[in-house]
C-alpha positions in Angstrom: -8.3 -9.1 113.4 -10.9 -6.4 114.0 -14.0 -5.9 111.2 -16.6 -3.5 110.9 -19.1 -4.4 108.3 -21.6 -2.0 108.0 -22.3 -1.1 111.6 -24.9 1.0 113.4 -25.1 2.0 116.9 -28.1 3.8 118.3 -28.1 4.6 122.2 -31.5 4.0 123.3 -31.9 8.2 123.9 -30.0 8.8 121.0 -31.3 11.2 118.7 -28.7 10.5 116.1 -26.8 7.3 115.3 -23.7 7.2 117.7 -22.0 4.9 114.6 -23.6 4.6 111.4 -22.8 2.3 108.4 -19.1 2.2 109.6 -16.9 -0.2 107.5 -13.2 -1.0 108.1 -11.0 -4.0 108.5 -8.0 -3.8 110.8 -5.2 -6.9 110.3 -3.5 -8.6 112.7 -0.1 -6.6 113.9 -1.5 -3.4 112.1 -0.9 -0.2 113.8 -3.9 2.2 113.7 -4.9 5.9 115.1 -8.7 6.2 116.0 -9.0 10.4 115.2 -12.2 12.7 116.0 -13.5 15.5 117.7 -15.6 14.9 121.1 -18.6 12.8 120.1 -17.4 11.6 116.8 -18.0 8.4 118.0 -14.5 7.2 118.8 -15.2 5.9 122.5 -18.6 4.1 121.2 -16.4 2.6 118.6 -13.9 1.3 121.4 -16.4 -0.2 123.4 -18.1 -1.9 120.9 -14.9 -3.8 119.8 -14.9 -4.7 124.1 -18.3 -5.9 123.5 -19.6 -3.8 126.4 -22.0 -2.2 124.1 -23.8 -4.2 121.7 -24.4 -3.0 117.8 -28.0 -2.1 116.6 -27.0 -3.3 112.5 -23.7 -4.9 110.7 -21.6 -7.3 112.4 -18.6 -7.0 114.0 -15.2 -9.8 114.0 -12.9 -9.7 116.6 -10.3 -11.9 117.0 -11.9 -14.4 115.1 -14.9 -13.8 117.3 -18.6 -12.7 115.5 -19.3 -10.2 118.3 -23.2 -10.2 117.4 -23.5 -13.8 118.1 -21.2 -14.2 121.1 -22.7 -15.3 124.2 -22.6 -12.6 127.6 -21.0 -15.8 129.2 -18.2 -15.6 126.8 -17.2 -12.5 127.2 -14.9 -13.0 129.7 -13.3 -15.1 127.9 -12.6 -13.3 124.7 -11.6 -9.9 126.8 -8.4 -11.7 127.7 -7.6 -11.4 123.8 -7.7 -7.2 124.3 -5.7 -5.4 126.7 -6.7 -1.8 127.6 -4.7 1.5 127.9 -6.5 4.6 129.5 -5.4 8.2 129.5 -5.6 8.5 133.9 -3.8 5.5 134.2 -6.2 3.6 136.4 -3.1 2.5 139.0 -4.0 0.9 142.2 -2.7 3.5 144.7 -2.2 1.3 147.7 -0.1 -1.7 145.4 3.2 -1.8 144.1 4.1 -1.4 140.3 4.1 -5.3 140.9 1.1 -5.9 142.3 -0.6 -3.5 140.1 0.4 -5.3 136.7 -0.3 -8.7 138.5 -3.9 -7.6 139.4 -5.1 -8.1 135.4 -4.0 -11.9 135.6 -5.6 -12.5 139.5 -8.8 -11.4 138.4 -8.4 -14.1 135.2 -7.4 -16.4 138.1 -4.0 -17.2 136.6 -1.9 -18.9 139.4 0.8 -17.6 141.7 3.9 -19.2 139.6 2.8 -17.8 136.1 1.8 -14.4 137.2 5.7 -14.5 138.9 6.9 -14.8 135.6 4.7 -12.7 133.5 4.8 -9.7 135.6 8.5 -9.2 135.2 9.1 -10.2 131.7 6.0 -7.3 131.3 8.2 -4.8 133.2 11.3 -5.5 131.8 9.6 -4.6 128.4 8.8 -1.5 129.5 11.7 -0.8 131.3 10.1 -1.1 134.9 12.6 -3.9 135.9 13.6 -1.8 138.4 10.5 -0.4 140.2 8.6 -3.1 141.0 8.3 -2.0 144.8 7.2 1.5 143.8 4.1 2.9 144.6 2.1 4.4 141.8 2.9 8.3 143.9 6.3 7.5 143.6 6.5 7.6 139.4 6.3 9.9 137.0 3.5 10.7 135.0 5.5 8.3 132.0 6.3 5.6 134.3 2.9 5.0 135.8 1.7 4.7 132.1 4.5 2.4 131.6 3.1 0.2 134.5 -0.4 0.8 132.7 0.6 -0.6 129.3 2.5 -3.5 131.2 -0.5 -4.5 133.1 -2.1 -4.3 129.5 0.3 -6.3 128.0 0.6 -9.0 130.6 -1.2 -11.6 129.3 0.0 -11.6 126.1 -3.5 -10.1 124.3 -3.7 -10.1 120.5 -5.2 -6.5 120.6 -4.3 -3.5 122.4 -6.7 -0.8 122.7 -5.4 2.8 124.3 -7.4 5.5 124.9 -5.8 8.6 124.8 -2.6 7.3 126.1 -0.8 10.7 126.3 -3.0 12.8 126.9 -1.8 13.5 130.2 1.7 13.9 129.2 4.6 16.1 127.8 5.4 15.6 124.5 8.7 14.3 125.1 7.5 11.5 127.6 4.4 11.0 125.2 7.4 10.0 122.6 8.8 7.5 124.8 5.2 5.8 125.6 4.9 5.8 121.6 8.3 3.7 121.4 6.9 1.6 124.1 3.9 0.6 121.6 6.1 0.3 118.4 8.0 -1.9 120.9 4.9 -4.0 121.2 3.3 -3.6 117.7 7.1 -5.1 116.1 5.9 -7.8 118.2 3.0 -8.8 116.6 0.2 -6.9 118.7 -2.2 -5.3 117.2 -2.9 -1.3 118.5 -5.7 0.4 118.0 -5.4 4.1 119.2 -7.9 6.9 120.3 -6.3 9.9 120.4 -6.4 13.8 119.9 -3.0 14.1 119.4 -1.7 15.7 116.0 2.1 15.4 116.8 2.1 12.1 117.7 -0.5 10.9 114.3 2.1 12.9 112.0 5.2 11.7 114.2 4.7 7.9 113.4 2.3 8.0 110.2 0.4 5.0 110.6 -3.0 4.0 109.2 -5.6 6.9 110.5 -9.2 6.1 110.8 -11.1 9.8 111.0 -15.2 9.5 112.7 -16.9 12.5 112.1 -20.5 13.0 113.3 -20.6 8.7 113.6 -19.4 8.4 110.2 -16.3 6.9 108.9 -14.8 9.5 106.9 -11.2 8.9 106.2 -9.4 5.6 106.2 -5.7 5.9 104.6 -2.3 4.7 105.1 0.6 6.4 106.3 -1.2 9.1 107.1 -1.0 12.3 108.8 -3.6 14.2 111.0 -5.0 16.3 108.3 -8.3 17.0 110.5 -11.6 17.4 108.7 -13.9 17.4 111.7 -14.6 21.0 112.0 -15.4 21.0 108.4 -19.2 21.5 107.8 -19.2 20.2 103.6 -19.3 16.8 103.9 -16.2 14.8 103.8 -15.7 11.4 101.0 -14.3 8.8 102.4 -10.9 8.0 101.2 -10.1 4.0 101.2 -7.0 3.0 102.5 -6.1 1.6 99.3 -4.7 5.2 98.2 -1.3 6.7 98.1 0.8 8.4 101.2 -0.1 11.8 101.9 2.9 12.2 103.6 3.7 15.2 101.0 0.7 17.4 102.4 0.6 19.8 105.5 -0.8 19.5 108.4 -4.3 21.3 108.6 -3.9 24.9 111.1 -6.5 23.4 113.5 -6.0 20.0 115.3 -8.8 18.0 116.7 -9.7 19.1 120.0 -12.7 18.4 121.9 -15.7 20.5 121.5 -17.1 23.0 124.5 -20.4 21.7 125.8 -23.2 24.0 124.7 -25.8 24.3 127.4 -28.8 23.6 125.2 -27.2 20.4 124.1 -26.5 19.0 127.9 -29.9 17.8 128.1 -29.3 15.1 125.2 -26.4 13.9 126.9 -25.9 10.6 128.7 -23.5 9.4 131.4 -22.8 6.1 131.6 -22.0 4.2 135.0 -20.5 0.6 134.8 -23.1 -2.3 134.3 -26.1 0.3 134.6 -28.0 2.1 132.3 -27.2 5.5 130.5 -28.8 8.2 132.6 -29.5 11.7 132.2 -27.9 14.1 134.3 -30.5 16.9 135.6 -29.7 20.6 135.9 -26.0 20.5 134.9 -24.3 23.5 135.7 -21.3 25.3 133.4 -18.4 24.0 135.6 -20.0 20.4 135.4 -19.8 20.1 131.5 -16.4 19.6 131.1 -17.0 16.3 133.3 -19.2 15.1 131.3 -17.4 15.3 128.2 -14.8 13.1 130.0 -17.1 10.3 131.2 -18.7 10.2 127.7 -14.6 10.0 126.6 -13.5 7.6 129.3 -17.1 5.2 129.6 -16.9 5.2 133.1 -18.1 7.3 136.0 -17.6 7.5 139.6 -20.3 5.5 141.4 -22.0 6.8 144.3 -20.4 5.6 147.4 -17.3 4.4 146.1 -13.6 6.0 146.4 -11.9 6.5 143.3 -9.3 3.7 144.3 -12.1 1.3 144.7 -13.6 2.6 141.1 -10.7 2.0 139.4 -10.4 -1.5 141.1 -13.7 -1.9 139.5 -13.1 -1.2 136.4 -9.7 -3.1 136.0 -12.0 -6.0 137.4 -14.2 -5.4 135.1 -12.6 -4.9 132.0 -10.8 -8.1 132.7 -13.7 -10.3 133.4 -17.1 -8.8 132.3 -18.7 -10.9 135.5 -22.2 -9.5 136.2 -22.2 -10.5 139.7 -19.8 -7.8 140.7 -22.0 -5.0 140.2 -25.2 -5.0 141.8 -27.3 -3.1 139.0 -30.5 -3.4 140.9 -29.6 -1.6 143.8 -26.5 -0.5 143.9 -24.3 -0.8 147.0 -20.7 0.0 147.6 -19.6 -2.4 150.0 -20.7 -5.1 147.6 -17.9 -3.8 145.3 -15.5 -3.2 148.5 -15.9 -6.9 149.2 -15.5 -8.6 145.8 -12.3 -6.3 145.3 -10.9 -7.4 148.8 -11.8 -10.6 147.8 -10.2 -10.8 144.4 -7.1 -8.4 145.7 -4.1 -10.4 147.4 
């Protein structure tokens, strides 16, 4: 369902390799954490399997698809096989639970009658049924991810991909989201998770794939955190081929994401949607932890956009790839107000 063979990625800046030589193979209806500090590669990772990066070496299969050799017109096309779960949520705040989750299947241009069925079989599963009216300020922090994973969901992808899905949660709602995807993976769904989260990896012991420094340095089977990434010796990579290690303890430090040292801001990038990766100039202390997140979450706030209209954007986006919507020229925010008025019932 989803194969690494060998693969490199280089950001054009880059000093190091953001990935390199990283082998795994995911099956179809497999059920895998994505574990690693800050800037072990995890988000690059993600977005190569959503093909909005593009690998330097290797090739990469998803969903029967040779990534390397697919098309930019295609894209669209094959993002409908990958649903996407982010951390903030990305809800529409001036549409319904309803209209949010109906959203992903306008912008595919799926018509009126299907997307009044799909939408409420999708909320029922998460147990929604009853909220479709609500606005997004009228849930909880677990129901709006709830709506999140539905509108993920919707179409029925082969792969879901979630970024930090809990991250803004409690641990007892992050519990219940995890049921939601069990719910989804007993389905046949494949989920691939980023997250940071040692209760939740040593919770449900699935497969664990550990990035350290780019590198793939742990791939094992019910598996527990067991974080390496602080460790400076380097790390063998175990295959996932070898027995449980659900007999062993936790390590005393789980992996959190690294503080920002001020001599290393001016190697980082910040990437905007559909432009290139720029560098920020003279970054101050408070801004560093914002930068950490946009290298975490891929996306930034454009200039001249709210963060309503970003997030329409993005969900756009993410469901279509189209090039047209972004105007990476010159960019101007009305452009992106009218294509979402457009494209928004």
């Amino acid at each position: 369902m989803i194969k690494f063979d060998s693969v490199t990625k280089i950001y054009k800046n880059g000093a190091t390799p953001a990935l390199e030589n990283v082998t795994f193979n995911i099956e179809r209806g497999e059920f895998v954490f994505l574990v690693g500090s800050s800037g072990s590669g995890k988000s690059t990772l993600l977005s190569l399997i959503l093909r909005s990066e593009r690998l330097n070496d290797g090739q990469i299969y998803v969903a029967g698809r040779d990534l390397k050799t697919l098309t930019n017109w295609r894209v669209p096309e094959f993002r409908q096989q990958i649903g996407v779960v982010f951390q903030n949520f990305r809800l529409l705040a001036n549409k319904t639970v309803f209209e949010n989750v109906a959203f992903a299947l306008q912008v595919i241009g799926k018509r009126k009658k299907e997307i009044n069925q799909l939408v409420p079989e999708a909320l029922e599963l998460v147990g929604l049924q009853d909220k479709a009216d609500r606005f997004p300020d009228q849930l909880s922090g677990g129901e709006r991810q709830r709506v999140a994973i539905a509108r993920a969901f919707v179409n029925k992808p082969l792969i879901i991909m979630a970024d930090e899905p809990t991250g803004n949660l409690d641990p007892a709602t992050s519990m219940e989201i995890m049921k939601v995807f069990e719910m989804i993976n007993s389905m046949g769904t494949t989920i691939l998770m980023a997250t940071h989260s040692e209760e939740i990896v040593n919770s449900f012991q699935k497969r664990v794939l550990e990035l350290k420094q780019g590198h793939l340095v742990r791939d094992e089977i019910n598996a527990r955190y067991i974080s390496q990434v602080d460790s400076d010796a380097p790390v063998p990579t175990k295959n996932r081929r070898t027995a449980s290690s659900a007999g062993r303890k936790p390590s005393a430090q789980s992996a959190k994401a690294a503080p920002v040292a001020q001599e290393d801001v001016e190697n980082m990038t910040v990437r905007i949607p559909k432009r290139p990766r720029v560098i920020p100039d003279n970054i101050s202390t408070s801004q560093m932890k914002t930068v950490n997140n946009v290298l975490d979450n891929e996306f930034a706030l454009a200039d001249g956009l709210t963060t309503e209209e970003q997030m329409a954007y993005d969900s756009y986006y993410e469901q279509t790839g189209e090039s047209d919507f972004f105007n990476t020229s010159s960019f101007d925010a009305n452009i992106v107000r009218g294509k979402i008025d457009e494209e928004t019932p």
